[in-house]
C-alpha positions as CSV (number, residue, x, y, z in Angstrom):
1,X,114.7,135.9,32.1
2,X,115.5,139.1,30.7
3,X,112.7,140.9,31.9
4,X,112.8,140.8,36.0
5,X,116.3,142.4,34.9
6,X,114.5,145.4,33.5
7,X,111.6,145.6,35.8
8,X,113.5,145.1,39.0
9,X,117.1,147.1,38.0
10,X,116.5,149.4,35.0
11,X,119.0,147.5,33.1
12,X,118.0,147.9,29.3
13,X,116.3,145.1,27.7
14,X,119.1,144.2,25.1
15,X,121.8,144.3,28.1
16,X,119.8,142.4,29.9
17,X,119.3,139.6,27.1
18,X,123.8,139.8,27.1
19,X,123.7,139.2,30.8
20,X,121.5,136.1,30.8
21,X,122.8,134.3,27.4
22,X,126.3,132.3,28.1
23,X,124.3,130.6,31.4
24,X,120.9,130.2,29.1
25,X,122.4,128.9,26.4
26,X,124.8,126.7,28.1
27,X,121.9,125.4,29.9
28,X,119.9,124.6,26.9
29,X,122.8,123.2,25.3
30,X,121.8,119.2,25.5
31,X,118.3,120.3,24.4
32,X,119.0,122.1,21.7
33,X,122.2,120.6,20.3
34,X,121.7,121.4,16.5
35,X,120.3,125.4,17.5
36,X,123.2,125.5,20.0
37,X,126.0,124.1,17.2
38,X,124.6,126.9,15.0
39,X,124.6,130.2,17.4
40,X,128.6,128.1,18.5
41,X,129.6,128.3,14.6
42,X,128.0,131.9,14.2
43,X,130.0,133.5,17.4
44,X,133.3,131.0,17.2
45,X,132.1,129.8,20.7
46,X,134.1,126.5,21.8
47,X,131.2,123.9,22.5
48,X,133.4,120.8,23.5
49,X,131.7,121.1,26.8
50,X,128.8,123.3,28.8
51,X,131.2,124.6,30.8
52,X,133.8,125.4,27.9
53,X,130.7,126.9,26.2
54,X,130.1,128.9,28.9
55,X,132.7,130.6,29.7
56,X,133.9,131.6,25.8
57,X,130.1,133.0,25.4
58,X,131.0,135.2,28.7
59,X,134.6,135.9,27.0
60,X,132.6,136.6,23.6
61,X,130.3,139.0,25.3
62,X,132.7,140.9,27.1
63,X,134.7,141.2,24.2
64,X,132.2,143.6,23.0
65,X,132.6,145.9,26.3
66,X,129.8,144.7,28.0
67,X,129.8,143.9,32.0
68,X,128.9,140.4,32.3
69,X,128.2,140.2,36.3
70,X,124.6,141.0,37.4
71,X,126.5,142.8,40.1
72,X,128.0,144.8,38.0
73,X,124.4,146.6,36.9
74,X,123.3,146.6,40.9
75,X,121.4,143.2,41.0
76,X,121.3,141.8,44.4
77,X,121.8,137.9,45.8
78,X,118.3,139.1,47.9
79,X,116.9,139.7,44.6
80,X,117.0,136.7,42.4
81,X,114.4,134.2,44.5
82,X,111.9,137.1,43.0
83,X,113.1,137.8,40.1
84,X,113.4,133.7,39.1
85,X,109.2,133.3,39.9
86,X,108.7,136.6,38.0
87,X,110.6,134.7,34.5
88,X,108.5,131.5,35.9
89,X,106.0,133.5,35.2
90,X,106.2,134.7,32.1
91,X,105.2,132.0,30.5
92,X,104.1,133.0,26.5
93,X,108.0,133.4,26.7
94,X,109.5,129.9,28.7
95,X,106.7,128.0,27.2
96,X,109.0,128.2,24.4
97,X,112.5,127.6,26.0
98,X,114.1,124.6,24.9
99,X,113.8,122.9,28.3
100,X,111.2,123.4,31.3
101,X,113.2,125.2,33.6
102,X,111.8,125.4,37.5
103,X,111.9,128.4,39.7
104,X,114.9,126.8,41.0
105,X,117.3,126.1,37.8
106,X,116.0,130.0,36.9
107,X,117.6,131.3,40.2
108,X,120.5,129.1,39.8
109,X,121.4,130.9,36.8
110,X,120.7,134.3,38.0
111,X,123.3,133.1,41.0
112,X,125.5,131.8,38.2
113,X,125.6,135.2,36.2
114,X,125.9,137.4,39.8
């Protein structure tokens, strides 16, 4: 998801990857519940809920400066119906992704980080 980011506003790839992570990994959360415990215990991220994980991985990640709105790097509500089938498309990297996301769950996380 990381990648329309780049290709679409400039924003660099690692950025990018900030951006996206609290809403990816919350939403992977109940896939993944071991990998997510893990990455929670590495960061000191409260995972008593999805939306407790959430928002401490956005307070984690701005903690280390960075802007954690897509608006805040020029992305565009008009933008993210494209840019969620671009990720759908990419799919050597969401075959891997602990749940099958649709088009649809993709732009509602882009709407979530805007």
């Amino acid at each position: 998801m990381a990648y329309p980011l780049g290709t679409v506003f400039g924003i660099p790839h690692g950025a990018a990857n900030a951006l996206i992570f609290p809403h990816v990994l919350a939403a992977n959360a109940a896939a993944a519940p071991e990998k997510t415990k893990a990455i929670c215990e590495a960061l000191g991220l409260d995972d008593s809920s999805e939306a407790a994980l959430l928002d401490s991985a956005i307070v984690y990640c701005r903690s280390l400066g960075l802007p954690m709105q897509l608006s805040e790097h020029g992305v565009t509500e008009d933008a993210l119906g494209r840019m969620a089938q671009q990720a759908h498309a990419i799919r050597r990297l969401l075959d891997y992704n602990p749940r099958d996301l649709s088009v649809a769950e993709i732009e509602a996380i882009y709407r979530a980080a805007l």
